[in-house]
The first five atom37 places (N, CA, C, CB, O) and aatype in JSON, in Angstrom:
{
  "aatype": [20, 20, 20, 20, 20, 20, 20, 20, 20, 20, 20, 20, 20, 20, 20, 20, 20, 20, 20, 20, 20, 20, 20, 20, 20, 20, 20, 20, 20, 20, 20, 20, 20, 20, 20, 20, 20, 20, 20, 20, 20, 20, 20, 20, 20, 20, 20, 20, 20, 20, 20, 20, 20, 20, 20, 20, 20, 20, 20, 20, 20, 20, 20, 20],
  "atom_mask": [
    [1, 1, 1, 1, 1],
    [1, 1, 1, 1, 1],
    [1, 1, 1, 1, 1],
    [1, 1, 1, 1, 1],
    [1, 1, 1, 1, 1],
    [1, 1, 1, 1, 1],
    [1, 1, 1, 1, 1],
    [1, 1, 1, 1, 1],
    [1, 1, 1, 1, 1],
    [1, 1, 1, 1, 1],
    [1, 1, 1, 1, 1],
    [1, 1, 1, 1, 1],
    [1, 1, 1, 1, 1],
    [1, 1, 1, 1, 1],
    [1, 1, 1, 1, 1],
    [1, 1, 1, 1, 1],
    [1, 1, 1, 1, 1],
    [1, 1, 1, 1, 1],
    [1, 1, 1, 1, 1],
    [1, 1, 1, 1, 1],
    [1, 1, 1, 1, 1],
    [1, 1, 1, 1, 1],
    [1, 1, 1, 1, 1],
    [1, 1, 1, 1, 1],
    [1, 1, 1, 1, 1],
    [1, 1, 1, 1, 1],
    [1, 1, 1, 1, 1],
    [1, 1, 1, 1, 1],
    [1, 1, 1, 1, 1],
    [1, 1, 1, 1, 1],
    [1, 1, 1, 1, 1],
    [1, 1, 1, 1, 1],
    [1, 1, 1, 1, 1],
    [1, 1, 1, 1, 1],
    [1, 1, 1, 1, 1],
    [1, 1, 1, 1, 1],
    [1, 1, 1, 1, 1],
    [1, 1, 1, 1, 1],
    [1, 1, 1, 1, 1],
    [1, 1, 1, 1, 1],
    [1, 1, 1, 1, 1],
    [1, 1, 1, 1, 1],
    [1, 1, 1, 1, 1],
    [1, 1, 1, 1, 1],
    [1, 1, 1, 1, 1],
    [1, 1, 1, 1, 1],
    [1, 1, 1, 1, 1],
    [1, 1, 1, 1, 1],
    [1, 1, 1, 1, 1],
    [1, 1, 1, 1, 1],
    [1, 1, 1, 1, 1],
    [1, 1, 1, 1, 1],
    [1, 1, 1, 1, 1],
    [1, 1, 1, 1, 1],
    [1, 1, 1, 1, 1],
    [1, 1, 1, 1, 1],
    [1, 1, 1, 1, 1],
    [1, 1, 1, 1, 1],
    [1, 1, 1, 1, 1],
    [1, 1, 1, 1, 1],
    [1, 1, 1, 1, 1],
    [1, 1, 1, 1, 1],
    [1, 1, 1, 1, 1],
    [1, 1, 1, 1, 1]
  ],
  "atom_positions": [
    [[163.73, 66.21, -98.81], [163.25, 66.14, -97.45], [164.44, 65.91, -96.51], [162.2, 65.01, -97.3], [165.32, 65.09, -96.76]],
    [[164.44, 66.64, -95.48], [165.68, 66.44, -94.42], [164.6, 66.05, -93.31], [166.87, 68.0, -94.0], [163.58, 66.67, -93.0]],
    [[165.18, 64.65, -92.73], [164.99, 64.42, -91.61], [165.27, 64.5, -90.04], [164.98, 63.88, -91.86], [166.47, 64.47, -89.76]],
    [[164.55, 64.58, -89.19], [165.37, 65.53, -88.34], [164.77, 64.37, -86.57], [164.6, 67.83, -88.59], [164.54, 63.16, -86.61]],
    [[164.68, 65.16, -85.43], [164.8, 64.56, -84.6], [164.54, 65.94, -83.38], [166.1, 63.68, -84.8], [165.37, 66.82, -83.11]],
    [[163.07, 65.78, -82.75], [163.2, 66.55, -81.82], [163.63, 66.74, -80.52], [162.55, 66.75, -81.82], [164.62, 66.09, -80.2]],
    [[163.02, 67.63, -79.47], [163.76, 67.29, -78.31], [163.3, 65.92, -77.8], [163.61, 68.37, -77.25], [164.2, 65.3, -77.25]],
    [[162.25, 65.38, -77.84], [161.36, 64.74, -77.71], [161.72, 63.28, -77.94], [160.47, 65.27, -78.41], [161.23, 62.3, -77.39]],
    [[162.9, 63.36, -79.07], [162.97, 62.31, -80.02], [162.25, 61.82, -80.6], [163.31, 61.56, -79.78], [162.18, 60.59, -80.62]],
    [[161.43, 62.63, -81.31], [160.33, 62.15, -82.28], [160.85, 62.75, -83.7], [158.69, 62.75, -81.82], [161.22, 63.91, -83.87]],
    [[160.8, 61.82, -84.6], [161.32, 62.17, -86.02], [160.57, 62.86, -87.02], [161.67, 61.06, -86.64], [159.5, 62.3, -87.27]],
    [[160.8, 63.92, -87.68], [160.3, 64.84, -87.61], [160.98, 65.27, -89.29], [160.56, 65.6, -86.17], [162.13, 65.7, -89.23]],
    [[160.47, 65.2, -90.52], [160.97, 65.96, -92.14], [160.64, 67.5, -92.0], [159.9, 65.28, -93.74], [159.89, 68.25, -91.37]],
    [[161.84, 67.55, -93.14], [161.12, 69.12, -93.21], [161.65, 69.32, -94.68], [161.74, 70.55, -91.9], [162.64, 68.78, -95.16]],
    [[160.69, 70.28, -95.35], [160.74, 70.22, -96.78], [161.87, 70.75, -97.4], [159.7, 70.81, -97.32], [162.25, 71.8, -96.87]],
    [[162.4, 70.45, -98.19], [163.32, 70.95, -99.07], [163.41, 72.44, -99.38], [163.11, 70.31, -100.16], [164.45, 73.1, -99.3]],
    [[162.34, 72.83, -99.71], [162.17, 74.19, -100.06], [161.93, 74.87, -98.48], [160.82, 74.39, -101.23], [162.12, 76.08, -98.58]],
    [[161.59, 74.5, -97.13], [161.98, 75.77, -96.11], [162.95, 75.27, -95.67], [161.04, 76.28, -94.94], [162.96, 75.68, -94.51]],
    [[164.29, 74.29, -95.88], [165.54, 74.88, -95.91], [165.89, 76.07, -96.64], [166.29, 74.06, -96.28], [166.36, 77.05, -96.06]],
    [[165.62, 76.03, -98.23], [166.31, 76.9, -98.94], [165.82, 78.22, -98.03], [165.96, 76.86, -100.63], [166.67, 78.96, -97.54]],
    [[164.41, 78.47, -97.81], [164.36, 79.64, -97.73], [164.73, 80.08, -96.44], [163.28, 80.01, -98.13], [165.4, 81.1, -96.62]],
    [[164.66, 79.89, -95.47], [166.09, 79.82, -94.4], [167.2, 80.01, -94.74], [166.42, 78.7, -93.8], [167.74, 81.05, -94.35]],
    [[167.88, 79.16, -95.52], [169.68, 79.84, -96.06], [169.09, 80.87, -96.63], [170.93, 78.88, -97.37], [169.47, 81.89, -96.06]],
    [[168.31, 81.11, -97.51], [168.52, 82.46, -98.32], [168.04, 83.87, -97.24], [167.4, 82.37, -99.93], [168.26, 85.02, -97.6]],
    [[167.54, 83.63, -96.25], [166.98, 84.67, -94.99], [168.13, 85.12, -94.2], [165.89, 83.9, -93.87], [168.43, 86.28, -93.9]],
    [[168.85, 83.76, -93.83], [169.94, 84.17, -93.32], [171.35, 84.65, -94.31], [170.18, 83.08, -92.47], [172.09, 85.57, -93.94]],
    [[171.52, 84.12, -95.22], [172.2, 84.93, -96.6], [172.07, 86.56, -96.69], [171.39, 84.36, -98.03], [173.02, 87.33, -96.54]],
    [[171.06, 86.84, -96.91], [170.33, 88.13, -96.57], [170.45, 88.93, -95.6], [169.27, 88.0, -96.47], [170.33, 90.14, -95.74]],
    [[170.72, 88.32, -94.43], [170.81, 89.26, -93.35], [172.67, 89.25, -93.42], [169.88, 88.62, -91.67], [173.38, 90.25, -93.3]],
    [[173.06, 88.12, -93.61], [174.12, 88.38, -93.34], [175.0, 89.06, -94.4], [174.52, 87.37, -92.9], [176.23, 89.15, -94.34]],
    [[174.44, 89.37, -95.08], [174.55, 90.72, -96.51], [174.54, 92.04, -96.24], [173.32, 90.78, -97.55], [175.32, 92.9, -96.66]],
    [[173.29, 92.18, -95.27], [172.74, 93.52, -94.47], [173.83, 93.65, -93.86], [171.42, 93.5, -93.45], [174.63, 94.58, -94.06]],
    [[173.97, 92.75, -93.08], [175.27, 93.09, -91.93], [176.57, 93.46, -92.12], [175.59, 92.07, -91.18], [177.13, 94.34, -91.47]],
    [[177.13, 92.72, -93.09], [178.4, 93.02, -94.06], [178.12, 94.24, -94.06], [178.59, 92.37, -95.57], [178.47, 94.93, -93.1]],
    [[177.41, 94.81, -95.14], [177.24, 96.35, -95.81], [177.07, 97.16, -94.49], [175.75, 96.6, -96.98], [177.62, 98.25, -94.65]],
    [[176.42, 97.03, -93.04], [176.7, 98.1, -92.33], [177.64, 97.89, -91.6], [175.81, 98.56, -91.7], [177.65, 98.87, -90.86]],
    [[178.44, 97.23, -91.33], [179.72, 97.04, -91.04], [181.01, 97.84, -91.96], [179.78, 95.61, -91.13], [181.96, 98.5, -91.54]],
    [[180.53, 97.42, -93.57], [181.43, 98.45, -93.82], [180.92, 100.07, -93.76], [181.95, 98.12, -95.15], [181.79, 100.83, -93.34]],
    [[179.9, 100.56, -94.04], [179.05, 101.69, -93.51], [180.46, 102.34, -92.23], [177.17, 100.92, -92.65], [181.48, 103.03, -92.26]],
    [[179.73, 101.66, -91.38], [180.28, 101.81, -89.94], [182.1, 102.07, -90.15], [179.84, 100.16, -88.94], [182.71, 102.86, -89.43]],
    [[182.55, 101.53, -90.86], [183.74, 101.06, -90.99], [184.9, 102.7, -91.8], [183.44, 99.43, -92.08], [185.96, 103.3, -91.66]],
    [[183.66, 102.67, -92.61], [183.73, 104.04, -93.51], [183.8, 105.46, -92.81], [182.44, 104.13, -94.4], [184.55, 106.41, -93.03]],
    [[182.42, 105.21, -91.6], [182.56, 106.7, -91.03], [183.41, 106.71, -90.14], [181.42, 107.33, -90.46], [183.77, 107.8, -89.68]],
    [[183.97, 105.44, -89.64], [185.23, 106.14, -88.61], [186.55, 106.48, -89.32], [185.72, 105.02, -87.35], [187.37, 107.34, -89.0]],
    [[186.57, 105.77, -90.17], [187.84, 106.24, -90.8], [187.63, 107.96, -91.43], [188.21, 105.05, -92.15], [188.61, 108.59, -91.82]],
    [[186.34, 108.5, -91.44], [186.42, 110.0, -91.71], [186.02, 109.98, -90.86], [185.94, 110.84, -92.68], [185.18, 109.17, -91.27]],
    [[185.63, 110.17, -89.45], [185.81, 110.69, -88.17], [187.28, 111.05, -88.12], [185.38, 109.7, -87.07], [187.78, 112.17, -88.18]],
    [[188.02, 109.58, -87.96], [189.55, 109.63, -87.55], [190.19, 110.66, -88.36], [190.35, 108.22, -87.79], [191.09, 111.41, -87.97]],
    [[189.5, 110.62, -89.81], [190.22, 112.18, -91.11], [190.15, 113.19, -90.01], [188.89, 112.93, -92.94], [191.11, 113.43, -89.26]],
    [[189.18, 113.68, -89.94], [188.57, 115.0, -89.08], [189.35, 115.33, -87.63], [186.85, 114.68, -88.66], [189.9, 116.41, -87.38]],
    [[189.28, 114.27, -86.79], [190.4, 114.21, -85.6], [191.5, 114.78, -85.59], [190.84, 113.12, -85.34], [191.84, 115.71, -84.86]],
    [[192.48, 113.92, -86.94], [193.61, 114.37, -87.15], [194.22, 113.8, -86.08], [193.71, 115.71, -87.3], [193.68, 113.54, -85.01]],
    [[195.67, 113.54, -86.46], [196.4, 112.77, -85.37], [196.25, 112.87, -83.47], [197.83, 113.2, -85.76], [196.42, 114.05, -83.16]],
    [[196.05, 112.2, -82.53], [195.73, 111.69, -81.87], [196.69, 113.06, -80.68], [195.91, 110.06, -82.18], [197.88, 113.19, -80.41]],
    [[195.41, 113.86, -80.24], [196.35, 114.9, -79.45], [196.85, 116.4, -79.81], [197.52, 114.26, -79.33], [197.26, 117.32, -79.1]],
    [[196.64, 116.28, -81.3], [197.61, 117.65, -81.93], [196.73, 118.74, -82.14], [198.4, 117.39, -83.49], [197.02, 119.67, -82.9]],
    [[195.29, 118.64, -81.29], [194.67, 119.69, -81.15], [194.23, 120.33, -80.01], [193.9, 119.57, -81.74], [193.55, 121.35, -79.96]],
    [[194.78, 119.49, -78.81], [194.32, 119.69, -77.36], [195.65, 120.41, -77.17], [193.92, 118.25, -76.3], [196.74, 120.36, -77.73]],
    [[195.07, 121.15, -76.05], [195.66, 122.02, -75.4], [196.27, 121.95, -74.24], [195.05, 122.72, -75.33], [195.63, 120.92, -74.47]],
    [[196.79, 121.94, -73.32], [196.77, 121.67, -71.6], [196.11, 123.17, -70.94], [198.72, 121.35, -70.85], [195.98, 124.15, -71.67]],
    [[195.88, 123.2, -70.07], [195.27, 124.68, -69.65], [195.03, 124.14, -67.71], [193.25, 125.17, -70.84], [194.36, 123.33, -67.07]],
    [[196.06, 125.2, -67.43], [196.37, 124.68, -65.86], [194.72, 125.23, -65.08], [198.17, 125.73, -64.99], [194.47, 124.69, -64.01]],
    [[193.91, 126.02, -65.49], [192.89, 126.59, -65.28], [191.45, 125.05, -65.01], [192.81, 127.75, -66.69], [190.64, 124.95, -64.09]],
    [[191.7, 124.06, -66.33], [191.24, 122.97, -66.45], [191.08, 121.69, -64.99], [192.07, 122.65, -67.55], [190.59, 120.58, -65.19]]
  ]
}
């Protein structure tokens, strides 16, 4: 049991087991998030493949 304290200041337990399952919710998401981060992380670096260095395909064109 964790004891706790509201806004109220009224004291207030909360069970052992909906801590755990709270850390493990947020564990979880923050798992999700990792993995699309690297996702994300992955396709720019083959974007940036595809680009090719920064410029060496543009043109100038005084018409532009």
């Amino acid at each position: 049991m964790l004891e706790q304290i509201d806004h109220r200041g009224k004291r207030f337990t909360i069970d052992d087991a909906i801590v755990d399952e709270i850390g493990d919710e947020h564990s979880r998401r923050a798992g999700t998030l990792e993995q699309q981060a690297q996702r994300e992380a992955r396709e720019l670096e083959r974007a940036r493949a595809v680009a090719g260095p920064a410029g060496a395909n543009l043109r100038w064109s005084p018409s532009l």
